[in-house]
Structure formats: structure tokens, C-alpha cells
C-alpha positions as CSV (number, residue, x, y, z in Angstrom):
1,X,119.4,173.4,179.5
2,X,122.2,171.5,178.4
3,X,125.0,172.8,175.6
4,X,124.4,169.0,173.7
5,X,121.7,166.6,173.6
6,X,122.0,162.5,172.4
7,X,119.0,161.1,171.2
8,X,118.4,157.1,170.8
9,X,116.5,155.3,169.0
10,X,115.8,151.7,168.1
11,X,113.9,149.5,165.0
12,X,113.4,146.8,164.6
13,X,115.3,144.5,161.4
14,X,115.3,141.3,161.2
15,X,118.3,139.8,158.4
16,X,119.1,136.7,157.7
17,X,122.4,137.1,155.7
18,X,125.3,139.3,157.3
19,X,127.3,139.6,153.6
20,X,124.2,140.6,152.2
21,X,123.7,143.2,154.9
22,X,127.1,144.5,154.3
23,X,126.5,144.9,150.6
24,X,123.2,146.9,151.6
25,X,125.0,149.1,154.1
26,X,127.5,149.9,151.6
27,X,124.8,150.8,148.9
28,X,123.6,153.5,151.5
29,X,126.0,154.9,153.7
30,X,126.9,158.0,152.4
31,X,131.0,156.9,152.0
32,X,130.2,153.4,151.6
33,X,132.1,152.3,154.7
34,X,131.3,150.2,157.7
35,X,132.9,148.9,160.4
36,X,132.0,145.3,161.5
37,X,132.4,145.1,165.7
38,X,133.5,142.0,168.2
39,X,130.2,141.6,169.1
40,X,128.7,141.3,165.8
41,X,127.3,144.4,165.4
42,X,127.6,146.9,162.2
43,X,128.4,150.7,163.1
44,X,128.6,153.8,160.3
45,X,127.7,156.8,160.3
46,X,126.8,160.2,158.2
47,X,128.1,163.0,160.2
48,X,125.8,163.4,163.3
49,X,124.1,160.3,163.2
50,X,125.5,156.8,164.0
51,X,123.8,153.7,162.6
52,X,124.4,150.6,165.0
53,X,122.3,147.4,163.3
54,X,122.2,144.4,165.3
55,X,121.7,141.5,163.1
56,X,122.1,139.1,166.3
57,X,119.1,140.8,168.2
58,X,117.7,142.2,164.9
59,X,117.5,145.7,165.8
60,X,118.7,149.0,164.4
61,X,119.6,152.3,166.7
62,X,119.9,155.2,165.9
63,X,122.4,158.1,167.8
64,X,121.4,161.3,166.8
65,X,124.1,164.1,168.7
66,X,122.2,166.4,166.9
67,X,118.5,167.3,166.4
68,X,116.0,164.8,165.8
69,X,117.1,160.8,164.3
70,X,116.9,160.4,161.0
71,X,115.2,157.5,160.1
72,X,115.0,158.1,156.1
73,X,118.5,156.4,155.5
74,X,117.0,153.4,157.8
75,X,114.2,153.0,155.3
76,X,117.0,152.9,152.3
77,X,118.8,150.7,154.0
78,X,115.7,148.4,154.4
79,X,114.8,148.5,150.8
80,X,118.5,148.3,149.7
81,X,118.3,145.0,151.7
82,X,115.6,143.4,149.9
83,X,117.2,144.2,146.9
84,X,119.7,142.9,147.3
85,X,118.5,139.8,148.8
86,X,115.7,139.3,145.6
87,X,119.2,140.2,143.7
88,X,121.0,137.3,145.5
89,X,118.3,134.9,145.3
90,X,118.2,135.4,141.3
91,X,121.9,134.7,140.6
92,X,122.0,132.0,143.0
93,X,119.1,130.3,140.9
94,X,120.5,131.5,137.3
95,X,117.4,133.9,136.8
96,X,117.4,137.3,135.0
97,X,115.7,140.2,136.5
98,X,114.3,143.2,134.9
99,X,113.3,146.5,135.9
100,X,109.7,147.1,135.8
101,X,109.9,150.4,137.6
102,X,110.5,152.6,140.6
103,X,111.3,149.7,143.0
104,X,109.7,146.9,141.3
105,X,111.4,143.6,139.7
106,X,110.4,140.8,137.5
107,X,112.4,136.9,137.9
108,X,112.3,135.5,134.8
109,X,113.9,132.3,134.7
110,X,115.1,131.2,131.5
């Protein structure tokens, strides 16, 4: 058996805007930094667990050094996107947007 154990996985996430993606990853990571590689890619991390999202080949992987991936700061991260992208989309256009509740918006353009 061995003393430490890596575990890998990938999702798939498909973006469209890198500076959006950026502000999203910010929104979630649990000290709000990133760091932006050669290649493109966006790596951070909350202890254990490193986040590598791949906007070129629109994947996400997760490294887990210990116990099982966690996949729940994926999901924010996915939800923090669209936010931020129906967020985007709204100033861009000059609209207002209200909260309606847990998670749901309302465009009202004026």
C-alpha cells in the first residue's frame, strides 16, 4: 500500500471569455488567487486539491493528494461563471438585474 495516493479527475467546461473566467475563479477560490500558465491554462488550489481549467480544450481536472476529489467547488465555479457572464451581458447592454431568489435573475431593460 502506498504512504500517498493522487487522484485525477477531469470535466468537462466549455467558456467562452477567459476575463470572465478569471472573475469566476476569483469569486470561488478560497484566497481568491490564480495563477494564469504559458499554455493557457488556470491553476489554484484549496489546500489538497488543485484546480487546473483548460479553457483551450474546455476541460477542468481535478488533483486530489488526498482522499477523494472534490467536485463541489467545481459546481461553484460553474454557477459563479454564468453569473457572471448573465452579469456581463447586462452591463454590456445597459440593463438592470434583480434578484429574484436563490440563484435566479431578472434583465430588465430600461
Amino acid at each position: 500500500m502506498p504512504c500517498y495516493e493522487v487522484r485525477v479527475m477531469n470535466l468537462a467546461f466549455s467558456t467562452k471569455n477567459i476575463d470572465i473566467l478569471e472573475k469566476a475563479i476569483q469569486k470561488v477560490s478560497p484566497n481568491g488567487n490564480f495563477t494564469r500558465m504559458n499554455n493557457g491554462e488556470l491553476v489554484f488550489s484549496d489546500g489538497s486539491t488543485k484546480y487546473i481549467v483548460d479553457p483551450a480544450n474546455s476541460k477542468i481536472s481535478i488533483i486530489s493528494f488526498s482522499g477523494p476529489p472534490r467536485v463541489e467547488l467545481v459546481d461553484r465555479l460553474k454557477r459563479e461563471y454564468s453569473r457572471q457572464v448573465l452579469f456581463n451581458k447586462a452591463k454590456k447592454n445597459g440593463w438592470a438585474v434583480r434578484k429574484k431568489g436563490k440563484r435566479q435573475y431578472e434583465l430588465v431593460k430600461y
